[in-house]
C-alpha positions as CSV (number, residue, x, y, z in Angstrom):
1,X,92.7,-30.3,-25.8
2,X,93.9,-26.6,-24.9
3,X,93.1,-24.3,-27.7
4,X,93.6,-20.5,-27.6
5,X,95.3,-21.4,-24.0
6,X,91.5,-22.7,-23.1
7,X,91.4,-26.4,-22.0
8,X,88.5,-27.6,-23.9
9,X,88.7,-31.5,-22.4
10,X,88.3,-31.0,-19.0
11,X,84.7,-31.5,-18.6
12,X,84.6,-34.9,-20.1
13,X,86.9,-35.4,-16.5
14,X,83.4,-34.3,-14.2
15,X,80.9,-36.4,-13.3
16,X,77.8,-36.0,-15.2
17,X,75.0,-34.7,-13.7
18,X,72.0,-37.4,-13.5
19,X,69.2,-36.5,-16.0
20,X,66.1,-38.2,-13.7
21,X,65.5,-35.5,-11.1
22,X,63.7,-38.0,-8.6
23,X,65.6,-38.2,-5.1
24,X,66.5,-41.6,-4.5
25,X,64.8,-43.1,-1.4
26,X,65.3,-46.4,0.6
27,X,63.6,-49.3,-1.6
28,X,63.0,-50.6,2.2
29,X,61.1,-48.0,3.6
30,X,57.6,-47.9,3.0
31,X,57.2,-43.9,3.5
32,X,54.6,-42.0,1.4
33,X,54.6,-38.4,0.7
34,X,53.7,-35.9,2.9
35,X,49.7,-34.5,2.3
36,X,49.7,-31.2,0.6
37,X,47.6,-28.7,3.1
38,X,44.0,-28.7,2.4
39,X,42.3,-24.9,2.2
40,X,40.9,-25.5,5.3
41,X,43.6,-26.3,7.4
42,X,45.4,-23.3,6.4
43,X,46.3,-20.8,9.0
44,X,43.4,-17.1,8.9
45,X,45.4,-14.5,7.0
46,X,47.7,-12.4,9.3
47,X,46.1,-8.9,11.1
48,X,42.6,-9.3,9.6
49,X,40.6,-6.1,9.8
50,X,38.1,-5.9,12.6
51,X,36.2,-2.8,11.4
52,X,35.2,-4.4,8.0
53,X,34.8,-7.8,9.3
54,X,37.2,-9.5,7.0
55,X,38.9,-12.6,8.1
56,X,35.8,-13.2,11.2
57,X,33.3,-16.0,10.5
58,X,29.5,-15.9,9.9
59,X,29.0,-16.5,14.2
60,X,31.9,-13.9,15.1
61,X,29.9,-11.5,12.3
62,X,26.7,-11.9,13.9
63,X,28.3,-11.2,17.6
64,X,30.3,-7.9,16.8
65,X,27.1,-6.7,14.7
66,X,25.4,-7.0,18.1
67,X,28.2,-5.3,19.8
68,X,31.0,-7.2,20.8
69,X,33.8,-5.6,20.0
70,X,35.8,-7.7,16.7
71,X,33.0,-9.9,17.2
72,X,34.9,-12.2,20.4
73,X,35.0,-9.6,22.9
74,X,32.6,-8.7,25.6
75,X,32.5,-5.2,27.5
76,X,31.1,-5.3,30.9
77,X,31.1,-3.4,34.2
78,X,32.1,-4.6,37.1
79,X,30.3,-3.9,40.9
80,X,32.8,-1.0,40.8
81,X,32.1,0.2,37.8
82,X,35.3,-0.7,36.1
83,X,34.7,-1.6,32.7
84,X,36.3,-5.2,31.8
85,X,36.8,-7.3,28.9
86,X,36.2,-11.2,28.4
87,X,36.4,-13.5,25.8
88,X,33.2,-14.8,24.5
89,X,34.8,-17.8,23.9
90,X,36.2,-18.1,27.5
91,X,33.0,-18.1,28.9
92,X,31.3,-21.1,29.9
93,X,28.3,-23.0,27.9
94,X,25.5,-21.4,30.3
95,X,27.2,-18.1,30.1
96,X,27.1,-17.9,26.5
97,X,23.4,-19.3,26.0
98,X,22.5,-16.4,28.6
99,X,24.1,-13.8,27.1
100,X,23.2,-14.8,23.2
101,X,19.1,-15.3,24.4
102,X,19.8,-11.3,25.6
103,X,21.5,-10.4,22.5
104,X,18.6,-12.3,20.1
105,X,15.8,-10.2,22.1
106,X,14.1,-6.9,20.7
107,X,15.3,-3.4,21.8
108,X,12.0,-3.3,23.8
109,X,10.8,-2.4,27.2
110,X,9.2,-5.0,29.8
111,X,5.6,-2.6,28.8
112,X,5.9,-3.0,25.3
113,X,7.0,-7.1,25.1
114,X,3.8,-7.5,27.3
115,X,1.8,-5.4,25.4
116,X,2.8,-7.5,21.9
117,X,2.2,-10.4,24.3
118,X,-1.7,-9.1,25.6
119,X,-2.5,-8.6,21.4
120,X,-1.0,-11.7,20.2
121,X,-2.6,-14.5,22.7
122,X,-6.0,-12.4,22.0
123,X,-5.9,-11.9,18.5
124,X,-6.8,-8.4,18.4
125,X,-5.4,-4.9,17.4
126,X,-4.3,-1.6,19.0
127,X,-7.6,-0.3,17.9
128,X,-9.6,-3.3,19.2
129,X,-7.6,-2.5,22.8
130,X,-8.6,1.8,22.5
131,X,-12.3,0.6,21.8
132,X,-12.2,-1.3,24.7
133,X,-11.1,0.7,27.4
134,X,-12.9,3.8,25.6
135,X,-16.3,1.6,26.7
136,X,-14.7,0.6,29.9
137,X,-13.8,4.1,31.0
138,X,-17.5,5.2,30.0
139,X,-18.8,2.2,32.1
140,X,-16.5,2.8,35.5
141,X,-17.8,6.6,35.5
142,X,-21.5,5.1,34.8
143,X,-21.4,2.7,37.8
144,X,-19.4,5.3,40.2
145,X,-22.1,8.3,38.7
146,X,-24.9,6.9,37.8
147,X,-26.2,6.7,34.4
148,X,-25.7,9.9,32.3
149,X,-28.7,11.8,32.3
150,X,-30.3,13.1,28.4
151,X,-30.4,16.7,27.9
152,X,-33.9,17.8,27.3
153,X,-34.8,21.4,26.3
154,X,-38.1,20.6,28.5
155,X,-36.3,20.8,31.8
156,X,-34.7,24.3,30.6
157,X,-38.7,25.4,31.9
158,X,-38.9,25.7,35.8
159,X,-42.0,24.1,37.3
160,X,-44.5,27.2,36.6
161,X,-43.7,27.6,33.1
162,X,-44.0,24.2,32.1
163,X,-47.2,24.3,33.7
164,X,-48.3,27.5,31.9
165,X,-47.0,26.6,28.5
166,X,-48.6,23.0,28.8
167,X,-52.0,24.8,29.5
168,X,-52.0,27.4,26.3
169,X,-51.4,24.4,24.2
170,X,-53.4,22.5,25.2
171,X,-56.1,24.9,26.1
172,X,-55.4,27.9,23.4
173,X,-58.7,30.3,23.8
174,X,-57.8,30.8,27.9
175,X,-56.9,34.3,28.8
176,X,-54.3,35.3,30.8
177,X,-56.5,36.1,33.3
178,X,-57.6,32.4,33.4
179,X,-53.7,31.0,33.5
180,X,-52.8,32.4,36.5
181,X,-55.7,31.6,38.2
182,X,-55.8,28.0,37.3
183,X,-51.8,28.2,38.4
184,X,-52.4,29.3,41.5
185,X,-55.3,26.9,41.9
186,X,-52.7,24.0,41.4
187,X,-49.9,25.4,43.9
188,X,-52.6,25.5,46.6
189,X,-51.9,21.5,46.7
190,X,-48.1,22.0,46.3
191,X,-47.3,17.8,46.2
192,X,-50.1,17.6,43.9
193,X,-48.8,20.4,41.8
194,X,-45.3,18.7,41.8
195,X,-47.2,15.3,40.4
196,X,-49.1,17.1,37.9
197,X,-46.4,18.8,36.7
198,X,-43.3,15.4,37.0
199,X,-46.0,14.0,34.6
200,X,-46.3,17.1,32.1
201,X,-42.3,17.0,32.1
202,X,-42.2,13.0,31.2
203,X,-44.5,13.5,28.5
204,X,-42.5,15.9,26.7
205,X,-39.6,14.1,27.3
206,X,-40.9,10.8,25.5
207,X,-41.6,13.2,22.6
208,X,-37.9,14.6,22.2
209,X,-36.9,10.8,22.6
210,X,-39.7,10.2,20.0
211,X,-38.5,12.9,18.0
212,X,-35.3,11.3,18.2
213,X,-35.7,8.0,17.2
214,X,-37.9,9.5,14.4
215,X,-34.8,11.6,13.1
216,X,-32.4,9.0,13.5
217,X,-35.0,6.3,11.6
218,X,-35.2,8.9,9.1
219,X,-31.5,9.4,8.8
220,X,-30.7,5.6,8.6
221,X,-33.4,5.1,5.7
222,X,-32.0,8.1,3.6
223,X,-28.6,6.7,3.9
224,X,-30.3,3.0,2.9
225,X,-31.6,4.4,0.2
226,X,-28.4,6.4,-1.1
227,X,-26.2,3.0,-0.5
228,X,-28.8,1.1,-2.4
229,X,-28.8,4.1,-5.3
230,X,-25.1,4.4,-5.1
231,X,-24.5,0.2,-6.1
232,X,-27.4,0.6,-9.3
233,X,-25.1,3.4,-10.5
234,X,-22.2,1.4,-9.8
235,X,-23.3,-1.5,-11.0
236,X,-23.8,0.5,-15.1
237,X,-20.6,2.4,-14.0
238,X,-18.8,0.1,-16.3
239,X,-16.5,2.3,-18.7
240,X,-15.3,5.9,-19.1
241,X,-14.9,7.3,-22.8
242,X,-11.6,8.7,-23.8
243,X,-13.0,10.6,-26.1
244,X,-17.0,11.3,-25.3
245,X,-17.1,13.1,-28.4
246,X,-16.5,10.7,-30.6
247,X,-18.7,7.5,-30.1
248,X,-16.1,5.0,-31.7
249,X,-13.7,5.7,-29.2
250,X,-11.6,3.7,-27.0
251,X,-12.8,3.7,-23.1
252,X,-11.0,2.9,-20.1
253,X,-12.9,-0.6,-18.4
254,X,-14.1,-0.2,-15.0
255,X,-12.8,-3.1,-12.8
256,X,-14.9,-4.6,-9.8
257,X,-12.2,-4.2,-7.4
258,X,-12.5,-0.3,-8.5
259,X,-15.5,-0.3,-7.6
260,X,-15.5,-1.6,-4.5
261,X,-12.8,0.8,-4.1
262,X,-15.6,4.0,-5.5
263,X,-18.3,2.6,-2.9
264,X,-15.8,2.5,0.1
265,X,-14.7,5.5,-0.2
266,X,-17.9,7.0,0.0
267,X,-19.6,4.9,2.8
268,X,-16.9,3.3,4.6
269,X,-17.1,6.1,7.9
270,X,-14.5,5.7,10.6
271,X,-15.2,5.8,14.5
272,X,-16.3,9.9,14.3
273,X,-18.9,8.5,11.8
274,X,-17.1,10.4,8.7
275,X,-16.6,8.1,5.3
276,X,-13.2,9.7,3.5
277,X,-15.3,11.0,1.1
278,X,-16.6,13.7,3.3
279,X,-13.2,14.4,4.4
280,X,-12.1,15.7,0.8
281,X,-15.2,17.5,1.1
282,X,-14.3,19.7,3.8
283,X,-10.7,19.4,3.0
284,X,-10.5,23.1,0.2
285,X,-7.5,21.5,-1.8
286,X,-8.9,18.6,-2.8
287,X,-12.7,20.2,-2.9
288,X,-10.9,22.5,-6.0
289,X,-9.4,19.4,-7.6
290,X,-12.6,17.6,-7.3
291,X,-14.4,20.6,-8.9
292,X,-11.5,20.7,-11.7
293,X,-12.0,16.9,-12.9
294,X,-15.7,17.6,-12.5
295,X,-15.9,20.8,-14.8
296,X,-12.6,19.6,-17.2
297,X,-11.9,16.4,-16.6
298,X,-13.8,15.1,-19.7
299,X,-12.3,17.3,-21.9
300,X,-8.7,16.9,-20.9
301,X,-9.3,13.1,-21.7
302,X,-11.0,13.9,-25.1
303,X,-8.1,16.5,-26.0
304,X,-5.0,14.1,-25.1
305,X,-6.9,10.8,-26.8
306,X,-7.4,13.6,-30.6
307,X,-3.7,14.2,-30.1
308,X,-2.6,11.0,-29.6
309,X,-5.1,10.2,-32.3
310,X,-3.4,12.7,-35.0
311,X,0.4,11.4,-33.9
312,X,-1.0,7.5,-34.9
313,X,-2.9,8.8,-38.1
314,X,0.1,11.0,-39.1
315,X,2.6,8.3,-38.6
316,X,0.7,5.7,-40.5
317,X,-0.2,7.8,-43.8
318,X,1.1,6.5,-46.9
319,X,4.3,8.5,-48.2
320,X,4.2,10.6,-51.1
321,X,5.2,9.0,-54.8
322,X,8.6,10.2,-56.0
323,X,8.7,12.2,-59.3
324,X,9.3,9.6,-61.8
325,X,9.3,9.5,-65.9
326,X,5.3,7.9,-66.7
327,X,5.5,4.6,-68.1
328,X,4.9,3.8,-71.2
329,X,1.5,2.1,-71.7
330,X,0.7,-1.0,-73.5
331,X,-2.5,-0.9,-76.0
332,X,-4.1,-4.0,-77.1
333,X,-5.8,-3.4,-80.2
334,X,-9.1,-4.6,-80.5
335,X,-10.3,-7.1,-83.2
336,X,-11.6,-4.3,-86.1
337,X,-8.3,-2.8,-85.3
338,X,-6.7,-6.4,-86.1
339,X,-8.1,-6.7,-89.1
340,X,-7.6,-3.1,-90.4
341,X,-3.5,-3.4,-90.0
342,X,-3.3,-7.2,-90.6
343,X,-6.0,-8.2,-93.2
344,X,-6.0,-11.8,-94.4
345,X,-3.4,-12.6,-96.7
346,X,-3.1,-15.6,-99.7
347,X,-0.3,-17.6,-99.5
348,X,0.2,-16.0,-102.9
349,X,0.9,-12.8,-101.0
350,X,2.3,-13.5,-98.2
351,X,5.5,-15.2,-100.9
352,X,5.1,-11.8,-102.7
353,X,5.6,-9.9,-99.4
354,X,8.7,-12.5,-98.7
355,X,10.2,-11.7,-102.0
């Protein structure tokens, strides 16, 4: 049909176009379709970036963190000096376990991997190995010196004055006179003299050692008796008033732990024989803050627990009543009053009062 000079009939001329979309395949063959890709076969993304790491995986990661470069290539120096480049993954099994056991060890010298070693297999500390060779270093000096000798204020006296001050205490009415004489009596037998006075030296010797042992006995029982006064106190130590002027205050409980913590740090002494508390005693700082708390400390407490106090009792008063008309209050009348307004009424009256 041509209308408007259009042929309008030609199509019904072309083939139609098949509606099922499905290629037709060979009923004969017994061909399946082709897998779709799984995620991990696909192919890394194209030019990852080395610097970040992205595209490497977890082992590459772990190798270029210990410095191969992009985490596959391996800088080394030839007997030259030439620097080359290999690829880890070139290199042999052995290769590769070498140079990952040298990668996985510490950045530490052969001195300190044996000294790690030394503490490990015998369980001790840096300060276990100091003490020791402190006392082995004072041992090798004893056995190549001899023992140490004391210092004794007796052998400050030459032979002839020990011998004259031994005689006026010992004999305190002899004259002068009589010293010398009996001095130069002795020195006429100058072994025996040496005897006589080797034995005056020793005996004042045991008493400085004596005196020593006495002072040190003496020491050690005052500081018994402070550690045993120091754990009573503790022991009642067991709360501190945050207010101590008001006895219905709140107070802050004293753990045990804290005071184990008190009674450390005033005993526990370290290897010069000083505890930390006498430290912060010869330390002027803290002597001025330990002064401060000691002077002020109570009232600081009191004076932050009243205003604290005042906030709470301010916040919790009740709130003023808003100005409102009074309302109106209800009487009840009592009985007389009853019977004054309402006497009793005849039913005569109460028709009266109807009509």
């Amino acid at each position: 049909m041509i209308i408007d000079g259009q042929n309008h009939m030609d199509f019904l001329l072309e083939d139609p176009e098949p509606t099922d979309k499905t290629p037709i395949t060979d009923q004969n063959t017994n061909s399946e379709p082709e897998p779709e890709p799984s995620p991990t076969n696909q192919e890394p993304p194209e030019n990852p970036d080395l610097n970040t790491g992205e595209g490497l995986d977890v082992f590459s990661e772990f190798l270029k963190s210990r410095g191969l470069r992009d985490g596959k290539t391996l800088l080394y120096q030839d007997e030259e000096g030439n620097e080359q480049e290999v690829d880890f993954s070139s290199l042999d099994r052995d290769e590769q376990l070498n140079i990952l056991n040298e990668l996985a060890k510490p950045d530490l010298s052969d001195d300190e991997v044996k000294t790690i070693e030394y503490l490990r297999n015998n369980n001790a500390t840096i300060q276990d190995v100091i003490e020791y060779y402190s006392q082995k270093a004072v041992q090798d000096y004893i056995n190549q010196n001899g023992p140490v000798n004391k210092a004794y204020s007796v052998d400050d006296y030459s032979d002839e004055e020990l011998y004259i001050a031994d005689l006026k205490s010992k004999f305190e009415g002899m004259t002068e006179e009589e010293i010398q004489s009996d001095l130069d009596l002795a020195k006429s037998n100058e072994d025996l003299f040496k005897k006589k006075v080797e034995t005056i030296r020793n005996q004042y010797k045991a008493q400085e050692d004596k005196a020593v042992e006495d002072a040190q006995r003496a020491q050690e029982e005052q500081y018994n008796a402070f550690k045993l006064t120091l754990e009573e106190q503790l022991v009642n130590f067991n709360e501190i008033s945050l207010d101590y002027q008001d006895e219905k205050s709140d107070s802050l409980q004293i753990e045990d732990h804290d005071k184990q913590e008190i009674f450390s740090y005033i005993l526990d002494q370290d290897e010069n024989g000083a505890s930390q508390f006498f430290k912060d005693l010869n330390d002027p700082q803290v002597l001025v803050e330990l002064a401060w708390y000691r002077l002020f400390g109570k009232d600081a407490i009191s004076g932050i627990s009243q205003y604290y106090k005042s906030l709470i009792k301010e916040t919790r008063k009740p709130a003023a009543p808003k100005n409102e008309p009074p309302k109106p209050s209800t009487v009840i009348p009592t009985n007389e009053e009853k019977n004054k307004s309402n006497p009793d009424k005849s039913i005569a009256s109460l028709w009266d009062d109807e009509l």
